[in-house]
C-alpha positions as CSV (number, residue, x, y, z in Angstrom):
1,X,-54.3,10.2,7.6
2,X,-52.0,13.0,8.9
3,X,-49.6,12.4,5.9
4,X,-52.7,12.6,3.3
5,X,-53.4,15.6,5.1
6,X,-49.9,17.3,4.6
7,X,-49.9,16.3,1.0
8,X,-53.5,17.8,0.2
9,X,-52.2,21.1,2.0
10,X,-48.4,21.5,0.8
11,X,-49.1,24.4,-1.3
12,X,-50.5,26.6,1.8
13,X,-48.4,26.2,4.2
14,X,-44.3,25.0,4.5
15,X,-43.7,21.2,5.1
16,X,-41.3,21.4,8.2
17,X,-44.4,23.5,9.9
18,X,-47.2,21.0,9.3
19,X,-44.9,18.3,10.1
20,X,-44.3,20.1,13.8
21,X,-47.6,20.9,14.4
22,X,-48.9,17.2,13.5
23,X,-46.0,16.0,15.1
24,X,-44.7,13.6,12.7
25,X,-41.2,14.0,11.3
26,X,-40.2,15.1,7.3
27,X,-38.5,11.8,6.6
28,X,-41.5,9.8,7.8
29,X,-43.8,12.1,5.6
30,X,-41.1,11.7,2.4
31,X,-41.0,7.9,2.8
32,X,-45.0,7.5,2.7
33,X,-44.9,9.6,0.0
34,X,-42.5,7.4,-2.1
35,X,-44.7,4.4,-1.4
36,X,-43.9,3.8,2.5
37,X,-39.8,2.3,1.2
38,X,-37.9,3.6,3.7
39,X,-34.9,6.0,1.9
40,X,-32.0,3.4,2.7
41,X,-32.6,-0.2,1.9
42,X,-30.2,-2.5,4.2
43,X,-28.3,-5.2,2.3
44,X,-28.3,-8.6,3.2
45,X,-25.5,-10.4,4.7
46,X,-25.2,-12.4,1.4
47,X,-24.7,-8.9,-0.1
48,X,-22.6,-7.4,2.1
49,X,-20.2,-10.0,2.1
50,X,-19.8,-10.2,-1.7
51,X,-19.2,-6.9,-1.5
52,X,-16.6,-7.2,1.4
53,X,-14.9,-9.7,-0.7
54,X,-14.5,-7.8,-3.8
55,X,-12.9,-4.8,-1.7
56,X,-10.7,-7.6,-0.2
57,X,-9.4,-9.0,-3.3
58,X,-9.3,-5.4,-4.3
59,X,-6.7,-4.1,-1.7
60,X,-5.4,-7.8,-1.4
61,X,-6.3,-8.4,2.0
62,X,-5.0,-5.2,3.2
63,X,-7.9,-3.7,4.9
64,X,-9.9,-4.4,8.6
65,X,-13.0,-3.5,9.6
66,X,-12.7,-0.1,10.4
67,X,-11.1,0.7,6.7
68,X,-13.7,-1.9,5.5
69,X,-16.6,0.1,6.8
70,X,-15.3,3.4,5.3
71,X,-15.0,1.2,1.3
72,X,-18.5,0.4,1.4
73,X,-19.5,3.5,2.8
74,X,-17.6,5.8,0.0
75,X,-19.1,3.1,-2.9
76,X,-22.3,4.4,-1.5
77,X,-23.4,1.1,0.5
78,X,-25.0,1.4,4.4
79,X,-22.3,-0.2,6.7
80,X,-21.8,0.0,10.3
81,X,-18.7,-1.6,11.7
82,X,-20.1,-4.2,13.9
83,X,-21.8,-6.1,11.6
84,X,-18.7,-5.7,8.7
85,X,-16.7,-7.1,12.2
86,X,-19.0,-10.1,12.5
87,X,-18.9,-11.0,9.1
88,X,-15.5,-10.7,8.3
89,X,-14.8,-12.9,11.6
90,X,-17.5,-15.8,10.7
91,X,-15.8,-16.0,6.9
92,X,-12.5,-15.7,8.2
93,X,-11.9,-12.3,6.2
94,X,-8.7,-11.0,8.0
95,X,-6.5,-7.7,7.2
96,X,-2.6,-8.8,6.6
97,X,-0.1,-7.1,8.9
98,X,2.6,-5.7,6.8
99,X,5.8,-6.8,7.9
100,X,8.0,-4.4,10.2
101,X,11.4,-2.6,8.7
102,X,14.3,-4.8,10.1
103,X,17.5,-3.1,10.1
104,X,20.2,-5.2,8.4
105,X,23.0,-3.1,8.6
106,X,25.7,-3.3,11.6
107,X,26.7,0.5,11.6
108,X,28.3,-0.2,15.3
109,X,31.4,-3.0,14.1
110,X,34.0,-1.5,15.4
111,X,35.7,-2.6,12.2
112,X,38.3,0.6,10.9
113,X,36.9,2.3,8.2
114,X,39.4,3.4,5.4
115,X,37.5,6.6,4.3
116,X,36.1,8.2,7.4
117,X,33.5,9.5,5.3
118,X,35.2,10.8,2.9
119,X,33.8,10.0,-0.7
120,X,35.4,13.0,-2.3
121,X,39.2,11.9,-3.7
122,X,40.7,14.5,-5.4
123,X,42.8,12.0,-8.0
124,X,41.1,9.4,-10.5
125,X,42.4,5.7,-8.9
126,X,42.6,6.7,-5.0
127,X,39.3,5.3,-4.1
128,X,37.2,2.6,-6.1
129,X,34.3,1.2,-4.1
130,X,32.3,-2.0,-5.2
131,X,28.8,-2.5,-5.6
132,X,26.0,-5.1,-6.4
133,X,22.9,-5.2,-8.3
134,X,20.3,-8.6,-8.9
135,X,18.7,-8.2,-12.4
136,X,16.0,-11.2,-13.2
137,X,16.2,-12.6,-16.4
138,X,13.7,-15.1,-18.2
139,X,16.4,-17.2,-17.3
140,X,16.3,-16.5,-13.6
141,X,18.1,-14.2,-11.8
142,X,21.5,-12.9,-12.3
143,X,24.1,-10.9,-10.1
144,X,26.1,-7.8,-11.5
145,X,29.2,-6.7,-9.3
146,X,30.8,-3.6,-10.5
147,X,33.9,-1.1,-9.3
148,X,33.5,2.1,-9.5
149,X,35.9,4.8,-9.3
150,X,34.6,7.4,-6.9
151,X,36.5,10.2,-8.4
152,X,34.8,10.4,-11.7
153,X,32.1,7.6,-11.1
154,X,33.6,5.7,-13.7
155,X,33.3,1.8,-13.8
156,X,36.4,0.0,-13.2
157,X,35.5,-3.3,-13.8
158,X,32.5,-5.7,-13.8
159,X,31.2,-9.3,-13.3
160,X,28.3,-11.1,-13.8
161,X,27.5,-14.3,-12.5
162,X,24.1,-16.3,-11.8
163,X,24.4,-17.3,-8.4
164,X,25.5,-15.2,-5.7
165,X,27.9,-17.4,-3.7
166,X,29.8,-14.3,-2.4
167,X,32.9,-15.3,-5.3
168,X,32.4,-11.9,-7.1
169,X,34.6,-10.1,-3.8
170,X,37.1,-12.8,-3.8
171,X,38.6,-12.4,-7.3
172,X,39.1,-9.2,-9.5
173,X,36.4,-7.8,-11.8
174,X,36.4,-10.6,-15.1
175,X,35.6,-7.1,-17.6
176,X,36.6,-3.8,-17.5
177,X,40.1,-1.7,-17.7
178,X,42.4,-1.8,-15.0
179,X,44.8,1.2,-14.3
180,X,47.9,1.0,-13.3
181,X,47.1,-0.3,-10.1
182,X,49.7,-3.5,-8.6
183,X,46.4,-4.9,-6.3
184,X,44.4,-5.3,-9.3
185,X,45.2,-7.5,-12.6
């Protein structure tokens, strides 16, 4: 009755001054108005969960509840974290950790290092310094050791082999020129 009343009298008077003096709030009055549908319609767990899914396979199983709940709410979708908790627990719907930085490298060897930080030689064959690369192939993958020269970056020599079994530092490089240098034939 009070909302038929507001309705026949909106032209005389403002809407948030009716709705005070009736006592009846603006979103109550807007949702009769409408047809009595209130302005959000919750989703059903069936829903909500198809829709957790997607943004699971989406992100690949990167995101938990609390990233979950902010997806569905920017895709315009009502979400509060509880329930997204409860029904990512029940399906098993879990975010995957990513896996920590693991420090490989032994900087603390004690082992005598030949250039004391020194990669600026001031003569073409004083300093050559290896390196390795993997490069896949349809064939699988495939290991390139070079030598480089550090005073003009030039390659020295080269191998490539398809398994790394460590044989590329034992012998010289099987390509590439080699100075006049006795260590290397």
């Amino acid at each position: 009755m009070k909302y038929a009343w507001i309705a026949e009298q909106g032209l005389c008077y403002p809407l948030v001054t009716m709705c005070d003096v009736l006592d009846v709030s603006i979103s109550g009055y807007r949702a009769w108005k409408r047809g009595g549908r209130p302005d959000r319609q919750r989703l059903t767990d069936a829903q909500t969960l198809a829709l957790i899914r997607a943004i699971d396979a989406e992100v690949r199983g990167a995101y938990g509840s609390p990233r979950m709940v902010r997806a569905l709410r920017t895709r315009g979708f009502p979400a509060c974290r509880e329930r997204v908790e409860r029904l990512m627990r029940e399906n098993g719907i879990r975010a995957r950790h990513k896996r920590r930085y693991k420090v490989t490298t032994d900087s603390k060897h004690g082992l005598p290092v030949a250039l004391d930080r020194n990669f600026t030689p001031t003569a073409p064959n004083q300093v050559w310094t290896p390196d390795i690369t993997y490069l896949w192939t349809d064939e699988g993958w495939l290991y390139l050791a070079i030598v480089l020269d550090l005073f003009n970056r030039e390659v020295v020599g080269w191998s490539l082999k398809r398994a790394h079994d460590g044989g590329h530092r034992d012998r010289s490089p099987d390509h590439g020129k080699h100075p006049a240098n006795p260590s290397v034939n």
